[in-house]
C-alpha positions as CSV (number, residue, x, y, z in Angstrom):
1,X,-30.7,49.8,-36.3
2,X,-31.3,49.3,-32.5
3,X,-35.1,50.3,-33.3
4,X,-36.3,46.2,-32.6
5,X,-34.9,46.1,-28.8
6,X,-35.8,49.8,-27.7
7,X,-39.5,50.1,-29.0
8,X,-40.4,47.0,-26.8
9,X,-38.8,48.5,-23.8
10,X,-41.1,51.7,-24.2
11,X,-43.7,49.7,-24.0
12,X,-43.4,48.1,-21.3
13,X,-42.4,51.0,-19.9
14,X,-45.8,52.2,-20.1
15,X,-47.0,49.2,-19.3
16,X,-46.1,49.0,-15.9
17,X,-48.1,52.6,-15.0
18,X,-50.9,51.0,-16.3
19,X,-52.5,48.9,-13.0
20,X,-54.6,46.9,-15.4
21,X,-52.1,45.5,-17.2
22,X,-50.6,43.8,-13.7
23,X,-52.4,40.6,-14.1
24,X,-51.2,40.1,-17.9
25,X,-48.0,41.4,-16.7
26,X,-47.7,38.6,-13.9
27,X,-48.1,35.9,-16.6
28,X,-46.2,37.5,-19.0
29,X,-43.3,37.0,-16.8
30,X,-43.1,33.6,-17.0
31,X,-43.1,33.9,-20.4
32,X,-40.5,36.4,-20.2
33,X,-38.1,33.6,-18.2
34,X,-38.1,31.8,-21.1
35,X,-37.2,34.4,-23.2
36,X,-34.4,35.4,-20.9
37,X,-33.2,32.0,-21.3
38,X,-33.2,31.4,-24.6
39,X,-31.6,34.9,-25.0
40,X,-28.5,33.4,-22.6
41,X,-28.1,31.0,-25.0
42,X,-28.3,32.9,-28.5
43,X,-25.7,35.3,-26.2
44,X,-23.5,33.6,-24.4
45,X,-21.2,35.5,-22.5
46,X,-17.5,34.8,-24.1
47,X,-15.5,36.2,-21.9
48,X,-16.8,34.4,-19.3
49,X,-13.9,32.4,-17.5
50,X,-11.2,34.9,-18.6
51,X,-10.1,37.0,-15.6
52,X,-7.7,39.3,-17.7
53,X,-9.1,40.3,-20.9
54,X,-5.9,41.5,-22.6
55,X,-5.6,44.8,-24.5
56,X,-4.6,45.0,-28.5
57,X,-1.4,47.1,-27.8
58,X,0.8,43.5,-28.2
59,X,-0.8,42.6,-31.7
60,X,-0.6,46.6,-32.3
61,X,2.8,46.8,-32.1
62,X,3.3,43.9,-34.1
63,X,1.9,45.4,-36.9
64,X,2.5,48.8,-36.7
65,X,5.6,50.8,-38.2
66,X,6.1,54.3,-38.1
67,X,2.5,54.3,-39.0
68,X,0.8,58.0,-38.9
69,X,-2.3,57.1,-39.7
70,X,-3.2,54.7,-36.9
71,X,-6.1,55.8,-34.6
72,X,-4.2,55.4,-31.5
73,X,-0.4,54.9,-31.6
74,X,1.1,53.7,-28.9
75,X,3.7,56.4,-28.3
76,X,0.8,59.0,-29.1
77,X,1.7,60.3,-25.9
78,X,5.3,61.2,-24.4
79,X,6.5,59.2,-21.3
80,X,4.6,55.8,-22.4
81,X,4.9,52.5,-20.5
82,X,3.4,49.8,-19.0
83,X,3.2,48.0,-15.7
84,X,2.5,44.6,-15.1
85,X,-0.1,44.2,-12.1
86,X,-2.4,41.3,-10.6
87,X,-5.3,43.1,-12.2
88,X,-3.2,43.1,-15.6
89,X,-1.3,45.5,-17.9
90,X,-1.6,49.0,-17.2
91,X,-1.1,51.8,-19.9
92,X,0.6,55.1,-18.0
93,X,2.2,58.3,-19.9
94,X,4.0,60.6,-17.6
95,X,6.2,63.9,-18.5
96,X,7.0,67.4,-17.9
97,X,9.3,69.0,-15.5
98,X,10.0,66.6,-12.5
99,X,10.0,69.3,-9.7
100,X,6.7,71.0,-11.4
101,X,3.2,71.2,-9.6
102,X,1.9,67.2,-10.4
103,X,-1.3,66.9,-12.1
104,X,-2.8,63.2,-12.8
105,X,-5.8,63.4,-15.0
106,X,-8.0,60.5,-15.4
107,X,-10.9,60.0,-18.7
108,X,-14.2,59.0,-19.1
109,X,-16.2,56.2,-19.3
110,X,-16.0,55.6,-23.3
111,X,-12.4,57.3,-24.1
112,X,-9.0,56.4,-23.4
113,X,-6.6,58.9,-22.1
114,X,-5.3,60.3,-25.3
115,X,-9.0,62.4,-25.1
116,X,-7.4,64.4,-22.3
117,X,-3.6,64.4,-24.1
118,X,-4.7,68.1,-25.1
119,X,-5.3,69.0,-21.7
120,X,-1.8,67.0,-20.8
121,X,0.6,69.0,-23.3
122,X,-0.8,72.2,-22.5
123,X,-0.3,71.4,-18.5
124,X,3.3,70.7,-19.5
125,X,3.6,74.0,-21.5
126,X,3.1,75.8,-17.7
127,X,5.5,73.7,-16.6
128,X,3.5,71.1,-14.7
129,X,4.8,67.1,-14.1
130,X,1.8,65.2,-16.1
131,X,0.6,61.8,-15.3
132,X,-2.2,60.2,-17.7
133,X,-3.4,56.1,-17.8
134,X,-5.6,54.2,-19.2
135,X,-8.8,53.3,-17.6
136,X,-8.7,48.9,-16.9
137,X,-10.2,48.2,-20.3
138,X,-9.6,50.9,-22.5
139,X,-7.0,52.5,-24.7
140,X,-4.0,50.0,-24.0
141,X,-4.9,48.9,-20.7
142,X,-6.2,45.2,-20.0
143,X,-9.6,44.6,-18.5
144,X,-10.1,42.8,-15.1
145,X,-12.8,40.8,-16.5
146,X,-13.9,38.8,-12.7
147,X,-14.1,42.2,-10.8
148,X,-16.9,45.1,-11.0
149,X,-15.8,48.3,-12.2
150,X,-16.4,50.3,-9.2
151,X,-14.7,53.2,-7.0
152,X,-12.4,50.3,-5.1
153,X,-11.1,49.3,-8.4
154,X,-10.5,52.5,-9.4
155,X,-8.9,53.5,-6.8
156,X,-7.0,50.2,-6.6
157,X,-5.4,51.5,-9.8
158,X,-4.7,55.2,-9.1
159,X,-2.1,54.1,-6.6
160,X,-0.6,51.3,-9.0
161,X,-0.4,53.7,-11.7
162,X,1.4,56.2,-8.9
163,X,3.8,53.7,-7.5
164,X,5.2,52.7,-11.0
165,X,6.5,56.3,-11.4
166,X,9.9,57.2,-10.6
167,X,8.9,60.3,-8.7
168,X,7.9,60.2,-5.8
169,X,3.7,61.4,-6.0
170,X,2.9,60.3,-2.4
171,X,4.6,61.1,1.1
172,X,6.9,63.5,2.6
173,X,8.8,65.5,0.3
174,X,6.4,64.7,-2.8
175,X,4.2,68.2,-2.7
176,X,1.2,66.0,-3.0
177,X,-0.4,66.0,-6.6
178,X,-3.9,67.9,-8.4
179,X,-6.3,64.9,-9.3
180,X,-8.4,65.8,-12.2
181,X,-10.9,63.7,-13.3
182,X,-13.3,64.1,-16.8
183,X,-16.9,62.2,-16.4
184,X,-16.8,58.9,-14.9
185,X,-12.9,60.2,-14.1
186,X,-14.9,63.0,-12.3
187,X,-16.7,60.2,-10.2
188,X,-13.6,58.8,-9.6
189,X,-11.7,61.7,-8.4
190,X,-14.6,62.3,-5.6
191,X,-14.7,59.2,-4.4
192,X,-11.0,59.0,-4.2
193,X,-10.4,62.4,-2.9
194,X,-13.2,61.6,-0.1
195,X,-10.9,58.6,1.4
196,X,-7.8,60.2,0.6
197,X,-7.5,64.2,1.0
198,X,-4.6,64.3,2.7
199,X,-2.9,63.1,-1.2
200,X,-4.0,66.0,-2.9
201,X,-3.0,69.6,-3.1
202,X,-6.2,70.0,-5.2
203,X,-9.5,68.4,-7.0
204,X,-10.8,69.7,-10.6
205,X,-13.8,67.5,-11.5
206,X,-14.6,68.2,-15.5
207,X,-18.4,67.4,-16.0
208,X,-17.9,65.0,-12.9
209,X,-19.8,62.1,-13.1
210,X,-21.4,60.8,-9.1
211,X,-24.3,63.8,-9.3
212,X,-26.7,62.3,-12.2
213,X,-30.1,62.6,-10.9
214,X,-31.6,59.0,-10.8
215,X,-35.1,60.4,-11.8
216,X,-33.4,61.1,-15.5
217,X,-32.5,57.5,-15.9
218,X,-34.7,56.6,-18.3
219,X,-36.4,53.0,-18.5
220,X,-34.9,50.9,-21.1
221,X,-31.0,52.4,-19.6
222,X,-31.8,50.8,-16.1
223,X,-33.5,47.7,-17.5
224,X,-30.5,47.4,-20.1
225,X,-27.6,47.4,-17.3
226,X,-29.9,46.0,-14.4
227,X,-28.5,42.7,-14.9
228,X,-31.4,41.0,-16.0
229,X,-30.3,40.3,-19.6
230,X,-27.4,38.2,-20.6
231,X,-23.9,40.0,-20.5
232,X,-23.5,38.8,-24.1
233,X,-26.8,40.4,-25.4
234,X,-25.7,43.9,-23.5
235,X,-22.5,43.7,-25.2
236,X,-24.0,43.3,-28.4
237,X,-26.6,45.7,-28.3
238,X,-23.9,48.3,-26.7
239,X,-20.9,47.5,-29.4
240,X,-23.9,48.1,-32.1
241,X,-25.1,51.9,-30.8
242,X,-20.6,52.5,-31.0
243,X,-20.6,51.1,-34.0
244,X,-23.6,53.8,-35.0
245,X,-20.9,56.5,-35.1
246,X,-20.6,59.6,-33.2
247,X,-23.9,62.2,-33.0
248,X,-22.9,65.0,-35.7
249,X,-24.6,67.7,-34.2
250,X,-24.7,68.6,-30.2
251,X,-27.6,67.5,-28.7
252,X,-30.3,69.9,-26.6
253,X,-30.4,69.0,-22.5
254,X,-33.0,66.0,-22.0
255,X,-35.2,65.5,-19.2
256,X,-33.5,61.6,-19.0
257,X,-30.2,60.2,-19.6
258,X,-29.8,57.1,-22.7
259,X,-27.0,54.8,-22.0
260,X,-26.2,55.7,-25.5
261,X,-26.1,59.1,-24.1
262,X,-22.7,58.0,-22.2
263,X,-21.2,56.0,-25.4
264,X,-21.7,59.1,-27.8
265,X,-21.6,62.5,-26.1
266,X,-17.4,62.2,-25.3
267,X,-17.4,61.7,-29.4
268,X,-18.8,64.2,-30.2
269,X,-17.3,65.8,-33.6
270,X,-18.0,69.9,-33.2
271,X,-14.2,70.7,-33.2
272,X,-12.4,67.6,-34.5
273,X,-10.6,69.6,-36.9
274,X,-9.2,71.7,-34.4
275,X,-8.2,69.6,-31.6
276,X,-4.4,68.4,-30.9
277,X,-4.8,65.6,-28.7
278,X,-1.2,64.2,-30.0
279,X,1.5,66.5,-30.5
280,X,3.4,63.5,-32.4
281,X,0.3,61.9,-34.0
282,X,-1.8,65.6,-34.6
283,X,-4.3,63.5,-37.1
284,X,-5.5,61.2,-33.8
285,X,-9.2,62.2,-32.8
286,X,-11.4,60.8,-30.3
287,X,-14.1,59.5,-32.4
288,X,-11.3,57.8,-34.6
289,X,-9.2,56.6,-31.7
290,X,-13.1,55.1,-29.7
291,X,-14.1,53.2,-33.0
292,X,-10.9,51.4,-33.4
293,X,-10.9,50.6,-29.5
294,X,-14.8,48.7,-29.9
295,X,-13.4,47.2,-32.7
296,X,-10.0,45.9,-31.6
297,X,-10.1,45.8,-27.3
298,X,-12.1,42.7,-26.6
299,X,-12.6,44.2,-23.1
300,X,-13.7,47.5,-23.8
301,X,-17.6,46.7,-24.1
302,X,-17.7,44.9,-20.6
303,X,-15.8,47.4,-18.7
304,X,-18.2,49.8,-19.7
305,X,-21.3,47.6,-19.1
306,X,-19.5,46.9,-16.0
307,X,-18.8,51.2,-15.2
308,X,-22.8,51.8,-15.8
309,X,-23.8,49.0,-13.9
310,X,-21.2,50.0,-11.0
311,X,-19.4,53.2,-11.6
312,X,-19.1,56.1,-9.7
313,X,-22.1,57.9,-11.7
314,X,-25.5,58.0,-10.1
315,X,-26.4,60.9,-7.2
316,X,-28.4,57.9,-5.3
317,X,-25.7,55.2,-4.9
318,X,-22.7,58.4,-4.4
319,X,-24.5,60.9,-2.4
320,X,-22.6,59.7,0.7
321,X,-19.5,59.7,-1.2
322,X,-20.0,63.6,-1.9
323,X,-21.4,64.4,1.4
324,X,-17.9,62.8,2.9
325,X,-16.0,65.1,1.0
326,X,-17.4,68.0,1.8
327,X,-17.6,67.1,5.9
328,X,-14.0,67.6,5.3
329,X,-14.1,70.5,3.4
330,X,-15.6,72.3,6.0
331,X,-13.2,70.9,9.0
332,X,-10.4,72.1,6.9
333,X,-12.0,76.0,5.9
334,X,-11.9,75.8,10.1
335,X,-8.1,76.0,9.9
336,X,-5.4,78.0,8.7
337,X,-4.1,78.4,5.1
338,X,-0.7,77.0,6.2
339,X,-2.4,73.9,7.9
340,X,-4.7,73.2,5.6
341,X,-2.2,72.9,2.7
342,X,-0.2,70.5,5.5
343,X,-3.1,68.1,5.9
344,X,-3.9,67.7,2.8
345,X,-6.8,69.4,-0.3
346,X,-7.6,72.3,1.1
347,X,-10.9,73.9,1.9
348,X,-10.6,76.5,-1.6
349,X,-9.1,74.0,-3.6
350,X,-11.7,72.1,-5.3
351,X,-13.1,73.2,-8.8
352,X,-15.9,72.0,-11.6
353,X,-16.2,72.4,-14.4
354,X,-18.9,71.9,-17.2
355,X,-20.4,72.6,-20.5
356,X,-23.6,74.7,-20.6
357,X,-25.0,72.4,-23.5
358,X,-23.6,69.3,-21.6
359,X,-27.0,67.1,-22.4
360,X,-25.4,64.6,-19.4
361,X,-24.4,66.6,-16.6
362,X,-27.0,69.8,-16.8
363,X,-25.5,73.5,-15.7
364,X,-28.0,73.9,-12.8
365,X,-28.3,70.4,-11.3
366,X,-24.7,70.7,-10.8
367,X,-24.3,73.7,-9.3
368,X,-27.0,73.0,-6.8
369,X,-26.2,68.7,-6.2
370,X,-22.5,70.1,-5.3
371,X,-22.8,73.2,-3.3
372,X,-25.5,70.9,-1.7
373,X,-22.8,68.1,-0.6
374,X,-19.9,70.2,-0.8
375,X,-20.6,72.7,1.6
376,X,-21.2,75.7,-1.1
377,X,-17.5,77.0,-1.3
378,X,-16.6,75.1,-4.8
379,X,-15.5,77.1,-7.9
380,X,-17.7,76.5,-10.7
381,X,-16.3,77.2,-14.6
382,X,-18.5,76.9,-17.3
383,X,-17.4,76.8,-21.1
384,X,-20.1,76.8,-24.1
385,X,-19.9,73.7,-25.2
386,X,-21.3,70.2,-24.6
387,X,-19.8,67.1,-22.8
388,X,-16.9,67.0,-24.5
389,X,-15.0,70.2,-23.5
390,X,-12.2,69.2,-22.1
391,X,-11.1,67.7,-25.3
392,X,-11.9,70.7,-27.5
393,X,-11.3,74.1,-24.8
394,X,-7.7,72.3,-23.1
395,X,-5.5,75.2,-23.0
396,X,-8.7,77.0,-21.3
397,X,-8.9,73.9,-19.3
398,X,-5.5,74.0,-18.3
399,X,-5.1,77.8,-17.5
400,X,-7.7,77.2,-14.7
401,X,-5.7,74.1,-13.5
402,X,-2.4,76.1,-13.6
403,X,-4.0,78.8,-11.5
404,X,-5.9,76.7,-9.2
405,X,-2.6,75.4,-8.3
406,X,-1.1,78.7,-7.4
């Protein structure tokens, strides 16, 4: 289906490594002008004036009644509400014991939170205080429409979705809290742990996002989210490859990463049948629960054009981002096991995780980009399985977390 807009991009592609073709390529540009013109006009951007894009959960709960077989119910989770913010409406679930070790867990690029309400529940079962939202733009949250989807945004809403809770999560007396983040949540837990260490009491980064080699970006990806075609057309051409349906077998490690790559691999079906994401709602999947979201969040498709074009994902634009986090790493393994803890993540503390058939985040890139930037004292799990482990191995996942904590 998305044969007629790749094949030309693989062309050019090799077009370019051709320096005969320069001249022909010079005048094909102006043509190409036109083209991009026209195509802003066959794809206009609709969202364009809207600075909150809201999310389906008013219209869902409008029409929903004691229905089990929705993809994504809105009490799917225990401890749901929502908080009104400048940025809009954020979807937050929070439960478990209120004096128990706090763990906020924050999804990937493509999935709302319910992916990591496995992961949640079984954290609870050890008797930790739980904290899950959804990114701006998926799941029930609304999308920011005017501002790029970047670490300060992120960030930005970490502390809003901390400061609604009736807990204290920050400041003296609060323990400080485990951030664990899951893909483009990975990327987002580094950069926020690099600016803010002295929050945490530990950082477990689940096939972390923020260390993908720019070399395996493959052509038609950067041209695609580059910014040189019309929002509208990206949209399009991105809501079509969701619409495609989730990949039904794993996929072997490539040598370059697909955009498509990022919209499929956290669907992926090997274990559906097993997984408990709800403990209400035990028929909710991820697959299920991303196709209704394309479908029915008119936001979704530009937060995550907005999250490749500016996320927390490529080793080039968050090297420094890594290498600030592990500076302090290494000024805290300087100090004591009693100060350390009183300043803030210490020096032992941080933990990744990944698949060894992950076709995204690759075993031994990893392991090398991290200990690299990190300072080479991280702890480094690996599960077989692909990208989308910690929605299929949670109570592994959450045993690790648990003693981590410890």
């Amino acid at each position: 289906m998305a044969q007629w807009y790749s094949q030309p991009f693989e062309n050019l592609s090799a077009a370019l490594a051709d320096p005969r073709s320069h001249y022909t390529l010079i005048a094909a540009a102006g043509v190409s002008l036109s083209v991009a013109i026209c195509l802003r006009a066959l794809y206009p951007d609709r969202q364009a004036g809207k600075k909150i894009i809201h999310s389906p959960l008013a219209v869902t709960q409008s029409k929903i009644s004691d229905d089990s077989d929705h993809p994504l119910p809105p009490d799917a989770l225990p401890g749901a509400r929502d908080v009104q913010t400048p940025y809009g409406s954020i979807r937050i679930y929070e439960w478990g014991p209120e004096d128990g070790p706090k763990v906020l867990l924050v999804h990937g690029i493509t999935t709302p939170c319910i992916a990591l309400g496995g992961l949640g529940h079984a954290l609870v079962d050890r008797g930790c205080r739980v904290m899950l939202f959804d990114l701006f733009g998926r799941g029930y949250s609304d999308c920011p429409s005017d501002l790029p989807q970047d670490e300060r945004l992120f960030a930005t809403q970490i502390f809003l979705a901390l400061s609604s809770s009736s807990i204290p999560w920050t400041g003296t007396g609060s323990g400080k809290f485990c951030l664990a983040g899951y893909s483009l949540g990975g990327g987002i837990a580094t950069s926020f742990a690099s600016f803010f260490p002295q929050l945490l009491s530990a950082l477990v980064l689940l096939a972390p996002a923020g260390l993908v080699r720019d070399s395996h970006i493959n052509f038609r990806t950067r041209f695609l989210y580059s910014g040189g075609l019309p929002d509208g057309l990206i949209r399009t051409l991105s809501s079509m490859r969701l619409r495609a349906g989730p990949l039904s077998t794993p996929k072997p490690a490539q040598k370059t990463f697909r955009a498509s790559d990022a919209l499929t691999e956290e669907l992926s079906s090997q274990g559906t049948e097993t997984q408990v994401l709800s403990r209400s709602y035990p028929n909710v999947s991820v697959p299920n629960t991303v196709y209704w979201q394309v479908k029915n969040h008119n936001g979704f498709v530009h937060s995550f054009v907005s999250s490749m074009r500016n996320g927390p994902i490529l080793y080039q634009r968050q090297r420094e981002t890594w290498e600030r986090l592990g500076k302090y790493l290494s000024q805290q393994k300087e100090l004591p096991a009693d100060e350390q803890k009183s300043n803030g993540l210490p020096g032992d503390k941080v933990v990744i995780m990944c698949g060894e058939n992950d076709p995204i985040i690759l075993q031994n890139e990893l392991v090398e980009d991290a200990n690299a930037t990190l300072g080479g004292d991280v702890v480094f799990k690996f599960f077989p399985a692909g990208h989308e482990f910690p929605s299929t191995k949670y109570d592994e996942v959450a045993q690790i977390i648990f003693d981590t904590l410890l």
